[in-house]
Each structure stands twice: as structure tokens, then as C-alpha cells.
C-alpha positions as semicolon CSV with decimal commas, in nm:
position;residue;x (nm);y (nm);z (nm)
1;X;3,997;4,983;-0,259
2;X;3,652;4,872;-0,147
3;X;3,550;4,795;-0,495
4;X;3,853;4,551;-0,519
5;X;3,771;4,378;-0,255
6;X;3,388;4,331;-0,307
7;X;3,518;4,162;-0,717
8;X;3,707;3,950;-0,483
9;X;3,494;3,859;-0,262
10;X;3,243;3,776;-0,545
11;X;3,510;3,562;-0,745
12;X;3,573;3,371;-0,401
13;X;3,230;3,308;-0,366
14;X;3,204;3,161;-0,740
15;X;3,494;2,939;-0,689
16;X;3,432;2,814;-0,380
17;X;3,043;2,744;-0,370
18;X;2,942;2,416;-0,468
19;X;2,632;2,242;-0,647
20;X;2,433;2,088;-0,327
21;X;2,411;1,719;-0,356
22;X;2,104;1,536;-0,169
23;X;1,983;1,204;-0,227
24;X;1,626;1,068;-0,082
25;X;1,467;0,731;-0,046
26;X;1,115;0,635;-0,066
27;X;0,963;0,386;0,252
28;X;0,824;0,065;0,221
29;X;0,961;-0,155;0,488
30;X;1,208;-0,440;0,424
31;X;1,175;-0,325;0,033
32;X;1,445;-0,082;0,119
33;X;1,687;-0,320;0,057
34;X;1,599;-0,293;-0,285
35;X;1,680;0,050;-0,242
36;X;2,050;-0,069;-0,074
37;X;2,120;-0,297;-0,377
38;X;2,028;-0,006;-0,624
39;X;2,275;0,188;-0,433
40;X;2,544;-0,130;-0,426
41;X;2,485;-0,133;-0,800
42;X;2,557;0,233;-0,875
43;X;2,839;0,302;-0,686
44;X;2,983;-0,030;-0,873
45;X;2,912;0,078;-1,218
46;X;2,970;0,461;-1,154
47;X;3,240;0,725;-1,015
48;X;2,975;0,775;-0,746
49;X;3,065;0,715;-0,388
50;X;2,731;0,758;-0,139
51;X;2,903;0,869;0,171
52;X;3,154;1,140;0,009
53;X;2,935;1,297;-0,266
54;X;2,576;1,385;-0,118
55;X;2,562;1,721;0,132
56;X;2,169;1,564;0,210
57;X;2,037;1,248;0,265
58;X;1,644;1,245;0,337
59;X;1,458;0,928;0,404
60;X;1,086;0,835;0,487
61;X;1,030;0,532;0,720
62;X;1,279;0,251;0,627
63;X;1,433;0,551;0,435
64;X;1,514;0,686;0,719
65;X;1,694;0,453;0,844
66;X;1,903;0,423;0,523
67;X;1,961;0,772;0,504
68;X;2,127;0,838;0,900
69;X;2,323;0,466;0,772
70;X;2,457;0,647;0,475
71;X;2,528;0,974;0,673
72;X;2,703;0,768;0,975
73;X;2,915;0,650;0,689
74;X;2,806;0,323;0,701
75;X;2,908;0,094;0,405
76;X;2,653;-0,046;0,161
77;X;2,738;-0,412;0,198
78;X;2,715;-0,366;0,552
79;X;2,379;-0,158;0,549
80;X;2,266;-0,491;0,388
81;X;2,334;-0,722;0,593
82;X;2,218;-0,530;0,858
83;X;1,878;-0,507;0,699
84;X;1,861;-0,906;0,687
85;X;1,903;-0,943;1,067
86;X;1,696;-0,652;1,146
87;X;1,439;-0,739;0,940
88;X;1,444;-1,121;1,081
89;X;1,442;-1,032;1,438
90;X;1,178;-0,713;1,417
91;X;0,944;-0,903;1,184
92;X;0,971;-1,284;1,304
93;X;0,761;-1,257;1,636
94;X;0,413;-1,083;1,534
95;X;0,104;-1,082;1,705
96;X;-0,216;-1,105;1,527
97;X;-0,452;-0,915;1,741
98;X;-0,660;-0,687;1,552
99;X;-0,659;-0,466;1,866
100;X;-0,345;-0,442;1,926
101;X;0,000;-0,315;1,679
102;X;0,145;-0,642;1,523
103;X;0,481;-0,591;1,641
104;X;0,740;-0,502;1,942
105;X;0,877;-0,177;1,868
106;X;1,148;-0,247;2,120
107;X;1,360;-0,505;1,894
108;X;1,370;-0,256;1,620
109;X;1,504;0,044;1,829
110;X;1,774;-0,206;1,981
111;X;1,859;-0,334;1,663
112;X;1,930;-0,008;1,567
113;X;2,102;0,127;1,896
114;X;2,315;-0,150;1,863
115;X;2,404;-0,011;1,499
116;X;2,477;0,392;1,578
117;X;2,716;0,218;1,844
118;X;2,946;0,077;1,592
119;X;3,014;0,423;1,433
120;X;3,022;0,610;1,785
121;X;2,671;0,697;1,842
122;X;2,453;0,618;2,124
123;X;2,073;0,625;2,184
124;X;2,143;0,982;2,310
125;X;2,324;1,149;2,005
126;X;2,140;1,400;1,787
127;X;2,106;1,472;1,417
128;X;2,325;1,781;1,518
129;X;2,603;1,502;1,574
130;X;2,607;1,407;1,208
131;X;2,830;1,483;0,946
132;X;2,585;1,515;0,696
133;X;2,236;1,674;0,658
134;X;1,963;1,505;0,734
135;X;1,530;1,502;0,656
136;X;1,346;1,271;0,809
137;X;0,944;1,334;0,770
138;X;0,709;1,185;1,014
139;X;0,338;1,230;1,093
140;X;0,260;1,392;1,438
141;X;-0,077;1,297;1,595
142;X;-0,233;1,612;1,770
143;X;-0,079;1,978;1,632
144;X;-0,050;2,189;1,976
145;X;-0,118;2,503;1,772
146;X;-0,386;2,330;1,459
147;X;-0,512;2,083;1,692
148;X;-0,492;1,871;1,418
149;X;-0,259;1,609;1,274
150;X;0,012;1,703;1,057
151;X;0,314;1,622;0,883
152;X;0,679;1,701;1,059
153;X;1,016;1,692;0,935
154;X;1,305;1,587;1,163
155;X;1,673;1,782;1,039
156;X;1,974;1,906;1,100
157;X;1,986;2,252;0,914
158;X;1,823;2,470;1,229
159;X;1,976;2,466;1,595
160;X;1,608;2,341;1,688
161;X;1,583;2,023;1,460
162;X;1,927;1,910;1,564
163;X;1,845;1,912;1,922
164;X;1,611;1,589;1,833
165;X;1,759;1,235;1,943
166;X;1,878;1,019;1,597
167;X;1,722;0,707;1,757
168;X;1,401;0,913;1,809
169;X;1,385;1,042;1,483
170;X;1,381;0,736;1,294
171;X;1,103;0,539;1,558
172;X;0,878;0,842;1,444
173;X;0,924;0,800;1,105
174;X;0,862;0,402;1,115
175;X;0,609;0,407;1,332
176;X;0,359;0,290;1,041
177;X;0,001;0,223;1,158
178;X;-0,109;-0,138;1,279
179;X;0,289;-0,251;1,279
180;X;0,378;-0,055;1,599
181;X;0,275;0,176;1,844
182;X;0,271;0,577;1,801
183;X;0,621;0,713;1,916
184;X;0,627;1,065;2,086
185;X;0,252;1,067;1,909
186;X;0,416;1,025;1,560
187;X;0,363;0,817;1,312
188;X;0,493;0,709;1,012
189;X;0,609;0,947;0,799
190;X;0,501;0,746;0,473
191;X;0,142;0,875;0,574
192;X;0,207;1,219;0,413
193;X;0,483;1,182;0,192
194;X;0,630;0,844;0,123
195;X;0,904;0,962;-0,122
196;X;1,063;1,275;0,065
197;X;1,222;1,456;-0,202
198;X;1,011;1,752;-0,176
199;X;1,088;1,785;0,130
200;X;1,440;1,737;0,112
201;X;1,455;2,025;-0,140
202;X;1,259;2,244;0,058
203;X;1,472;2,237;0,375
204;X;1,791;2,247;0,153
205;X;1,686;2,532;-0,044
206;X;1,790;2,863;0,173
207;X;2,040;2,678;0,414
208;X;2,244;2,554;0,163
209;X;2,207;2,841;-0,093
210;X;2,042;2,616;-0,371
211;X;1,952;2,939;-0,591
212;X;2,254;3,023;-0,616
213;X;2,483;2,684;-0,605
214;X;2,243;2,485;-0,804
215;X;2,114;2,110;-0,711
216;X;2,163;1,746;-0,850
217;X;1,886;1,519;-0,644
218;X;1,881;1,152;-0,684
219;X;1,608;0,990;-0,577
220;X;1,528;0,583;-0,496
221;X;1,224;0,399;-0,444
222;X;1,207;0,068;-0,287
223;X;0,978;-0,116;-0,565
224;X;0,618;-0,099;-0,684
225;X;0,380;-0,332;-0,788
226;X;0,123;-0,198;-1,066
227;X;-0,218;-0,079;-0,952
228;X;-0,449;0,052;-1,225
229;X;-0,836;0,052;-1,318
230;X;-0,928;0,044;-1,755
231;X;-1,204;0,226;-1,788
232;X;-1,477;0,394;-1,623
233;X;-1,587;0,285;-1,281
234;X;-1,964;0,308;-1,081
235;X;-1,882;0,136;-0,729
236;X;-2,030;0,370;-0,475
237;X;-1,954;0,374;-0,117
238;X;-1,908;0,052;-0,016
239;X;-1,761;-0,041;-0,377
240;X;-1,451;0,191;-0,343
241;X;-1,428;0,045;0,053
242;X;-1,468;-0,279;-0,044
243;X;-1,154;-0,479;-0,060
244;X;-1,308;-0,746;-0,288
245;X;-1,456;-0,526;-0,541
246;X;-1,098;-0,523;-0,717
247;X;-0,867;-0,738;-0,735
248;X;-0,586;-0,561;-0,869
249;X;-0,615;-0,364;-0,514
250;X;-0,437;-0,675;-0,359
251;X;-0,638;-0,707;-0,005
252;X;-0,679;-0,395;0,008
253;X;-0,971;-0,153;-0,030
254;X;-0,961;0,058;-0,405
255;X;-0,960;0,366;-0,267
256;X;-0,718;0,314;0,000
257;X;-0,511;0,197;-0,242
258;X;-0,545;0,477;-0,477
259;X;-0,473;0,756;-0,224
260;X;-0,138;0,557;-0,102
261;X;-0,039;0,554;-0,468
262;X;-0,082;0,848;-0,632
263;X;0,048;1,006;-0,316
264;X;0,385;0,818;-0,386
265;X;0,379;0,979;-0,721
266;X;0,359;1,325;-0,625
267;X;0,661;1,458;-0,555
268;X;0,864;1,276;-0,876
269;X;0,602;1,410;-1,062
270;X;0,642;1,783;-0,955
271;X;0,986;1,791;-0,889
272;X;1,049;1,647;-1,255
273;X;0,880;1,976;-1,395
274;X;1,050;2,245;-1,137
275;X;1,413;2,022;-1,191
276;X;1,384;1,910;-1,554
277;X;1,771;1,848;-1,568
278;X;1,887;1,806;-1,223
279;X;1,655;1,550;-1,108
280;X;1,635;1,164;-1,106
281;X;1,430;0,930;-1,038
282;X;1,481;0,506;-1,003
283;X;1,245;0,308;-0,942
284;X;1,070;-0,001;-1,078
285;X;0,792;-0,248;-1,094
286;X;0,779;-0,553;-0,899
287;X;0,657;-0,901;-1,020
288;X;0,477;-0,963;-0,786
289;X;0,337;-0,736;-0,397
290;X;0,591;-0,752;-0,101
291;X;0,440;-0,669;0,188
292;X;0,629;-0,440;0,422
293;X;0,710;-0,673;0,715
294;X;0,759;-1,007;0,459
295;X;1,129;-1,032;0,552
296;X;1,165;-1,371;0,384
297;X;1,143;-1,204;0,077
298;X;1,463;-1,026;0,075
299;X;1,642;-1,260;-0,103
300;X;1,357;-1,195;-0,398
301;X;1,378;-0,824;-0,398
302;X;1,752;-0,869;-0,430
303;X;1,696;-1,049;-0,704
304;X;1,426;-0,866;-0,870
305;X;1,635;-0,552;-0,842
306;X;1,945;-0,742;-1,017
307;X;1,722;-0,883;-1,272
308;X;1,561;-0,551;-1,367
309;X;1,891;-0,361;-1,401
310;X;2,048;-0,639;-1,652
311;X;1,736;-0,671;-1,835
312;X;1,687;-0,326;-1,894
313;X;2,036;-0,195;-1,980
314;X;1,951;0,081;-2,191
315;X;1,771;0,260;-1,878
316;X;2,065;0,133;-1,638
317;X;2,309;0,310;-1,868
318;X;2,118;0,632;-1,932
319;X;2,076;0,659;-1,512
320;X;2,467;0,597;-1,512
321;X;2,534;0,877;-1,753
322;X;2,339;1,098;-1,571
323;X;2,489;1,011;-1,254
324;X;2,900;1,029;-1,392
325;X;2,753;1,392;-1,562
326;X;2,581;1,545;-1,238
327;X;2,855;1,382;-0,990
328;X;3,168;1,524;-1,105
329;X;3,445;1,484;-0,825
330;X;3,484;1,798;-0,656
């Protein structure tokens, strides 16, 4: 009798556990709506369907924001649109005090009060109060126990993380440096790991039984512009701190700019070799830098992002394939 019922309980188990579906996006400011329009474009030209097929969504700074949007169950077209305001009325008033941040955090957390209470939320819900699972990383100031700074990860999986406010969560994560003020001493969450899919998987893995159910991750970056050096370099200290000693570095100083960028590589890079089949990646190069508070851009990053999925359709229609193979309707 017992044996019966443990092959039962075993062929229940098979039949009714489920490949684990999470989906991350990268930060960079108002370039997440080149994120939103990669997302417009795939559910469009695939079965997908954002807010029914992912069990995760994970987002870093304007990730974040994306990411609760998508797990509220708000609609693409309407994420957009909600970026263009936002954008306008966060980053149209700046100061330009080197002292002091450039911008009032304020507009940005009523802007996006005024959001969670169109779908029900409030400035007091927490992630617990989600439908979906959510990881949001941010950077925390002063460790309690290292007594140093460190990375942190705001979710839903533990009874813990899902105590923490969804308004709060996402002001940590955006807090970047010289834009706005430290929030609950956090900062932006770009600052250790830009594109969050690492850890996305890690928090998934035990909770939702990933050795066992298996794991499709999509993951979507907001846009790069290409930053590279030919050949062997001999600047020295003030060289690699000098903003003018390259100009491919944009305004910024070389090795600034190489520690922000090959950071953002990192986890595609590794989570291409431990996923081989079950990852993705999109992304792609921009024409020209965007910086992350240049809101009067958005009408070029839609663009861009248009332009570089009908000029490349061979790419488009391999990350479709992949998407119509790992997304199967449950």
C-alpha cells in the first residue's frame, strides 16, 4: 500500500511541477523604455504574454520599476506611456549643484504612488502583496554586521523580504549616485549588479525547486553604446582618471567606465555557460550615448529599438524561436 502511494505521489509531482519562468531587466534610466518596446515587440510577434507566463520578474533600478509594472499586471502600452510622463516630470526640473543630488526624489516616488494606485496598491503595500515574484537588488550604505557597504536584494520568496514596502523597494534601487539622495541608506542597485539575472536565479533556485523543474530566463537590457580601447595602453594614474585621456569614454573617466561595463557583462556572460540552452539574452548597441536622465530622447530610443529589430531580422527571428520553443502555454 505505501509503495503505491509514494509512485503516486512521484507521478503527481512530475505532472504537476512546472519549468520556472523569470524574466530580468538591466537599469539605465529612461533607456528602459527601450526595454518596454522590446517587450511590446515580442509579445506582438510571439505566443508570449509578459504578465501570464513569467513566475519571476527581477529588475535593477529603472528595472525595477518595470518589473513590479509587469507583476501588478500592468499593460505594456501603458507601462510606456507612463515612462514618458514620469520621465518628463522627474527629469525636467534639475539642479546643477555639484554639492548637492541633481534631482527631487519626491516627484518620482509620487509618480509612482500614483501608479500602484491604479491596480490597488498604495504606498503601504508590500512585495508580499504581489502576485508574482519579485528581485529587486539595491546597494546598502553601512552593513550593521560587515560595517561595510554591500549589495541587497529586495523579494518576495521569504516571509522577511515580503515584509518590505513596494514603493520602498524600488526608491532603493533608483537611488543612483549624484541623481538623488540615499533612501533608507541605499543606493542604486546598478552599483553592484546592473543586469540582475544572477540574482534572480539565485533567489529562485531552492524556493521554486529549479533543480528539479528546470528554468527558461529571458533577459533585457536597455541599450549600450560601444566602449573599447585597440591596443595596448600606458596612462598611469591620472591617465586612467582622466576623463580627457579617451574619448571613446564619453565624459567620463576610462577606468570608471571600464568597471561600469564589464560589470554589466558579467552575469550574461556566466549565466550563458551554467544555462547554455535555457538562457537569453537581448540587447543592443546604440548609435549614439543616452544619458540616464535625457528624457527627450525617448522618442530616439523608441526608434533605435524599432530600427534595430527590422534591420536585423535574422537575430529578431532566432530570439522569437527561442522564445515560442521555451514558452510553451502551460
Amino acid at each position: 500500500m505505501i509503495w503505491r502511494i509514494c509512485v503516486f505521489l512521484i507521478f503527481f509531482s512530475l505532472a504537476y511541477s512546472k519549468e520556472v519562468r523569470i524574466a530580468t531587466f538591466d537599469g539605465g534610466g529612461i533607456r528602459g523604455v527601450a526595454t518596454l518596446e522590446i517587450l511590446k515587440s515580442l509579445e506582438c510577434d510571439t505566443q508570449i504574454a509578459m504578465h501570464e507566463d513569467f513566475d519571476v520578474f527581477a529588475g535593477t533600478s529603472t528595472g525595477a520599476i518595470i518589473a513590479v509594472s509587469l507583476a501588478v499586471g500592468i499593460p505594456i502600452d501603458e507601462m510606456i506611456d507612463y515612462y514618458v510622463t514620469m520621465s518628463s516630470t522627474v527629469f525636467s526640473d534639475g539642479s546643477y549643484s555639484i554639492f548637492n543630488p541633481k534631482y527631487d526624489r519626491e516627484k518620482l516616488r509620487l509618480s509612482l504612488i500614483g501608479i500602484l494606485e491604479k491596480y490597488g496598491y498604495n504606498e503601504e503595500s508590500t512585495l508580499a502583496e504581489l502576485p508574482k515574484k519579485v528581485v529587486i537588488p539595491t546597494v546598502r550604505l553601512d552593513d550593521p554586521k560587515l560595517g561595510r557597504w554591500r549589495m541587497e536584494i529586495r523579494e518576495n520568496f521569504t516571509i522577511a523580504g515580503g515584509k518590505n514596502r513596494i514603493i520602498d523597494s524600488i526608491l532603493e534601487s533608483t537611488a543612483a549616485p549624484t541623481y538623488f539622495s540615499s533612501y533608507e541608506n541605499c543606493v542604486d542597485g546598478g552599483i553592484a549588479i546592473n543586469d540582475p539575472g544572477l540574482a534572480a536565479y539565485s533567489c529562485a533556485y531552492h524556493p521554486l525547486g529549479i533543480e528539479k523543474n528546470g528554468l527558461s530566463l529571458l533577459s533585457i537590457g536597455t541599450g549600450y553604446y560601444k566602449k573599447y580601447y585597440q591596443g595596448d595602453e600606458s596612462w598611469g594614474f591620472l591617465g586612467w582618471l582622466n576623463p580627457a585621456t579617451w574619448w571613446k569614454s564619453q565624459g567620463s573617466a576610462p577606468l570608471i567606465s571600464l568597471i561600469l561595463d564589464v560589470e554589466d557583462q558579467v552575469p550574461q556572460q556566466l549565466l550563458s555557460i551554467v544555462l547554455p540552452d535555457s538562457y537569453m539574452k537581448i540587447d543592443f548597441p546604440l548609435t549614439h550615448e543616452v544619458a540616464l536622465d535625457d528624457y527627450k530622447n525617448i522618442d530616439f530610443l523608441i526608434k533605435e529599438t524599432d530600427n534595430y529589430i527590422s534591420s536585423h531580422p535574422f537575430y529578431w527571428e532566432n530570439v522569437c524561436m527561442w522564445i515560442d520553443t521555451s514558452f510553451q502555454p502551460r
